[in-house]
ROBA-304739 format. One record per residue (C-alpha): residue in three letters; x, y, z. Coordinates in steps of 0.5 Angstrom, whole numbers, plus 500, padded with zeros to 3 digits. Each point is the difference from the previous one (the first is absolute). Example, Ala and Ser with C-alpha at 12.3 -4.5 7.8 and 13.67 -1.06 7.14 Angstrom:
BEGIN
ALA525491516/SER502507498/
This chain:
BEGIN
UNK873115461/UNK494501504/UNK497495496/UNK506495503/UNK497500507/UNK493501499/UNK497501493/UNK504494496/UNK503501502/UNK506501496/UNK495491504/UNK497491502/UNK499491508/UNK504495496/UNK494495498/UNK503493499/UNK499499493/UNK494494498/UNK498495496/UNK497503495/UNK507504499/UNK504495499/UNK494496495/UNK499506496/UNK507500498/UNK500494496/UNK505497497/UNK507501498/UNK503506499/UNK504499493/UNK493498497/UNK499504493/UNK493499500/UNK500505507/UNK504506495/UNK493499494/UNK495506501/UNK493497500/UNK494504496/UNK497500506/UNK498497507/UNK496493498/UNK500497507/UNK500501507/UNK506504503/UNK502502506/UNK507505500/UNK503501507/UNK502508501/UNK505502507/UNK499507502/UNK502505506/UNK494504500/UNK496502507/UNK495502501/UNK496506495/UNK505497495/UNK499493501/UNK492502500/UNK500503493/UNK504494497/UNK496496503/UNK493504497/UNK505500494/UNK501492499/UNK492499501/UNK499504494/UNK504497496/UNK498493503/UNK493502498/UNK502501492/UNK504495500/UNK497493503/UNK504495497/UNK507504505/UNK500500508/UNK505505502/UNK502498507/UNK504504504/UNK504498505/UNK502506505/UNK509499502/UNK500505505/UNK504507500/UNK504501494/UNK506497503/UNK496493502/UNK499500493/UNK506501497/UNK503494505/UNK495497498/UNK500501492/UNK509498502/UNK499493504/UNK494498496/UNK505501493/UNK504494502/UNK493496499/UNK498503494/UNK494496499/UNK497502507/UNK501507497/UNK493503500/UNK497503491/UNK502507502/UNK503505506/UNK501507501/UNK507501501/UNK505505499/UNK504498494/UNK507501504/UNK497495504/UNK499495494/UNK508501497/UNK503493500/UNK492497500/UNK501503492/UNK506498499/UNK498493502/UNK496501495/UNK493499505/UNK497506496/UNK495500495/UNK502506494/UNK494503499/UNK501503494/UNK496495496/UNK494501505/UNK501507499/UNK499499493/UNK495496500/UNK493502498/UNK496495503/UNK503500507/UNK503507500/UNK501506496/UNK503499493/UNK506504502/UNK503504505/UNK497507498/UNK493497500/UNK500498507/UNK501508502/UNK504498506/UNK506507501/UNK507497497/UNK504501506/UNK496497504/UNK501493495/UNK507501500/UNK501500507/UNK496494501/UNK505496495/UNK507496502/UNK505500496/UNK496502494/UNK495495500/UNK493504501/UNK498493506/UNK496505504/UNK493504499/UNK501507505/UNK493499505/UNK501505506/UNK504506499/UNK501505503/UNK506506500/UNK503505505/UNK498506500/UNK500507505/UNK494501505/UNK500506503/UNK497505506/UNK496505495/UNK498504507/UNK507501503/UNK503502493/UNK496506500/UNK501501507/UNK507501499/UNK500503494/UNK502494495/UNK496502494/UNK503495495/UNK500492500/UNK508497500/UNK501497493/UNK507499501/UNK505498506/UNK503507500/UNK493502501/UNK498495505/UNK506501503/UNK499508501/UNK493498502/UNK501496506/UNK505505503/UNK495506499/UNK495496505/UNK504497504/UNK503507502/UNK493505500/UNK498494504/UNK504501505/UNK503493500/UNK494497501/UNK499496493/UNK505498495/UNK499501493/UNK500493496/UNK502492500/UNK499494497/UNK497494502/UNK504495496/UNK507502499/UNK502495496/UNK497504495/UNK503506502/UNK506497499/UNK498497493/UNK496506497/UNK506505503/UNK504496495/UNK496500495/UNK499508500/UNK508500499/UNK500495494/UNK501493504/UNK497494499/UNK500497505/UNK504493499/UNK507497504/UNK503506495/UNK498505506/UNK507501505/UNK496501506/UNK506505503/UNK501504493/UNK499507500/UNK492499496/UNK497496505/UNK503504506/UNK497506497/UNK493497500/UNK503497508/UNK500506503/UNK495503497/UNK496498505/UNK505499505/UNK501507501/UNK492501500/UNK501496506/UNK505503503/UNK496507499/UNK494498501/UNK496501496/UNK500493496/UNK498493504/UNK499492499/UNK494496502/UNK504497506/UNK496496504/UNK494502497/UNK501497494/UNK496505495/UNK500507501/UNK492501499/UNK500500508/UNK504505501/UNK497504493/UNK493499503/UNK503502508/UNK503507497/UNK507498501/UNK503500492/UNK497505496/UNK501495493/UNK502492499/UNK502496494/UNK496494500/UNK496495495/UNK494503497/UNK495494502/UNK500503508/UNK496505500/UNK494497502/UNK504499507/UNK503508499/UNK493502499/UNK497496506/UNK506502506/UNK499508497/UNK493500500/UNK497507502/UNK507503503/UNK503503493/UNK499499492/UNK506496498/UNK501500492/UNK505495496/UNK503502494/UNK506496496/UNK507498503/UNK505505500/UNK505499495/UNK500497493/UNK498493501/UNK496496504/UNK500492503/UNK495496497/UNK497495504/UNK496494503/UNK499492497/UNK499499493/UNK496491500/UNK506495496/UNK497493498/UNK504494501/UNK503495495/UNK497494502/UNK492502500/UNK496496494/UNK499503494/UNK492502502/UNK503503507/UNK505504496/UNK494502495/UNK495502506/UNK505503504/UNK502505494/UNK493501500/UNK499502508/UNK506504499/UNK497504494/UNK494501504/UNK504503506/UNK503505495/UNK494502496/UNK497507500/UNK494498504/UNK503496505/UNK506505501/UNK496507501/UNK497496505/UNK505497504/UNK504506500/UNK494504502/UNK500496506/UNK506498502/UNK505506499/UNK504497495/UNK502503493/UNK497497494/UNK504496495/UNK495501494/UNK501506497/UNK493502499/UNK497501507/UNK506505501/UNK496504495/UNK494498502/UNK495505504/UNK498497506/UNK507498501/UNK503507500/UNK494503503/UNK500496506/UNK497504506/UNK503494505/UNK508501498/UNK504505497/UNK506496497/UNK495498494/UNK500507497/UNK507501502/UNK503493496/UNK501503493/UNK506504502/UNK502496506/UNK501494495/UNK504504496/UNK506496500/UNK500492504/UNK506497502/UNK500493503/UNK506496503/UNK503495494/UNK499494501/UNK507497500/UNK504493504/UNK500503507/UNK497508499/UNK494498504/UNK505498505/UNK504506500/UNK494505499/UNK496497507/UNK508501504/UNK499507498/UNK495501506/UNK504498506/UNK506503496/UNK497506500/UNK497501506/UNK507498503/UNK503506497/UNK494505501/UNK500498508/UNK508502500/UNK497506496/UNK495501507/UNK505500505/UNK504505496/UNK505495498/UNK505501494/UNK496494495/UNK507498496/UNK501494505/UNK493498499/UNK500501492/UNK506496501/UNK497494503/UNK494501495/UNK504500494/UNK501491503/UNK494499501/UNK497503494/UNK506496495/UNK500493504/UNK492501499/UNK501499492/UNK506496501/UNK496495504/
């Protein structure tokens, strides 16, 4: 994921969490009155947000949050910057064994928030939805695309509001598809497949085919398209999932498939001319279109295969927050998610609008900046995202270095068995945890 490293990336210095924190919590978690929805914000109140944008990111969450603040004078949103997203997550873990210096709301991911649910430090916000003066009325009023609802639920309960999504989606060499006579865009991995062998021989060896940025999803999508879910059901060694394994290992082995490896994000190589294609979120083109610049036209077109990852934050609140806090809270995250604010936070920063309407909004799709706008209708076709269970967000992050391990096995043109074998304990003792 190339936002991962330098656009977000899929990222946040632990600011130590200060007073005015703490004191904006107010008091004990179990009070009745923090569950009542006020009309409306009658007094001066300040909501805590935790974040990991950088950069043009935090810079439109920022211009977002004075709009806000200018048409709502009674609320101070302050946000409170935590670093890269793994700082965030760490910081959102050891805060929750002090819930009351836990901040209004956070970006998280919910696989991140699974025992803070079950805790029961998460506000539903199912009542807030419905409300008519801090929310929409109703989940349909609020125009935000169900999937993407869904994906931010734990256990069923709607506790988070998707913000900053993005999907994975192919970018691709349009010059060098013509160069070497490749006339049809792959939809499918047989397709992909045949693709990346066709350049990598007329090319002499001298550019492989295709690869993915992140292999956890590789392996995740790779399942689904065979009809898994991903959950601790999968048998890591089973004849499914070493059909998925060696798809790409034997891509390895002959060439014209390649990991990210040290490089981290294929974009590099992509903008170098060393892989024709790669798989990667949606929200980094702004990064391939800068490191490709003049050389070459690129083009980006949906994710081969029937499904595609669905990713990104989604903003949760937590329980022990006021009544009003609760209420303005809402109210900001309402405003982050409106038309306006979303047509503008997706036209700057790459990411994928969660409000329906700007994905049909002409300005969106005719945007002459980026070329995933007017591509998202059909790359959106079919969203998928990790469920949230006990342990899955565990066992979904052990499959990068699982598959690393087996895909290098791959590379030295070793028999992969040995290494599916040592995988399969990695990925059980992930969920058993």
């Amino acid at each position: 994921m190339r936002l991962g490293k330098k656009l977000m990336t899929f990222a946040v210095a632990g600011l130590a969490l200060i007073g005015t924190a703490a004191c904006s919590n107010n008091k004990s978690n179990s009070s009745s009155s923090s569950d009542k929805i006020p009309a409306k914000i009658s007094k001066k109140t300040t909501v805590v947000f935790w974040h990991g944008m950088t950069g043009v990111q935090q810079k439109t969450l920022q211009s977002l949050t004075k709009d806000f603040e200018k048409k709502n004078s009674n609320i101070t949103i302050k946000l409170e910057n935590q670093g890269a997203y793994t700082d965030l997550q760490a910081k959102i873990n050891s805060t929750l064994q002090s819930p009351n210096n836990l901040p209004t709301i956070t970006q998280a991911y919910p696989g991140w928030l699974w025992n803070a649910a079950q805790n029961k430090m998460l506000v539903n916000l199912k009542p807030y939805i419905n409300n008519k003066n801090v929310g929409w009325g109703s989940v349909k009023a609020s125009d935000i695309r169900t999937e993407l609802l869904d994906g931010a639920k734990i256990n069923g309960v709607q506790y988070g509001i998707p913000f900053n999504k993005s999907i994975e989606a192919l970018t691709y060499n349009k010059t060098m598809f013509k160069k070497y006579g490749i006339k049809k865009v792959p939809t499918t991995m047989e397709e992909l497949k045949q693709v990346s062998e066709t350049i990598y021989k007329k090319s002499n060896h001298k550019v492989v085919g295709a690869g993915f940025d992140s292999l956890s999803n590789y392996y995740t999508l790779g399942m689904k398209d065979e009809g898994v879910n991903f959950s601790d059901k999968i048998n890591f060694s089973g004849a499914t999932s070493k059909k998925v394994i060696n798809y790409y290992a034997d891509g390895i082995k002959k060439g014209y498939f390649r990991v990210a490896g040290s490089e981290h994000y294929l974009s590099g190589p992509f903008a170098n001319e060393k892989v024709a294609m790669f798989i990667g979120t949606s929200a980094g083109e702004g990064f391939v279109k800068q490191g490709v610049g003049n050389r070459f036209t690129y083009d980006v077109a949906a994710r081969p295969g029937k499904y595609t990852m669905q990713q990104g934050t989604d903003i949760y609140m937590f329980k022990h927050a006021s009544a009003m806090q609760k209420a303005a809270a809402f109210k900001y995250m309402k405003f982050l998610t409106s038309e306006s604010s979303q047509l503008k936070w997706a036209m700057a920063t790459g990411y994928i609008p969660v409000n329906n309407k700007v994905l049909d909004d002409k300005s969106y799709i005719n945007n002459t900046q980026i070329k995933m706008p007017a591509k998202l209708h059909d790359a959106m076709r079919n969203l998928y995202s990790v469920p949230v269970e006990k342990n899955s967000n565990a066992a979904y992050s052990q499959l990068n270095s699982i598959m690393q391990n087996i895909l290098s096995a791959a590379q030295k043109g070793q028999n992969v068995n040995s290494a599916i074998t040592n995988g399969k304990a990695k990925f059980d003792a992930a969920w058993k945890q």
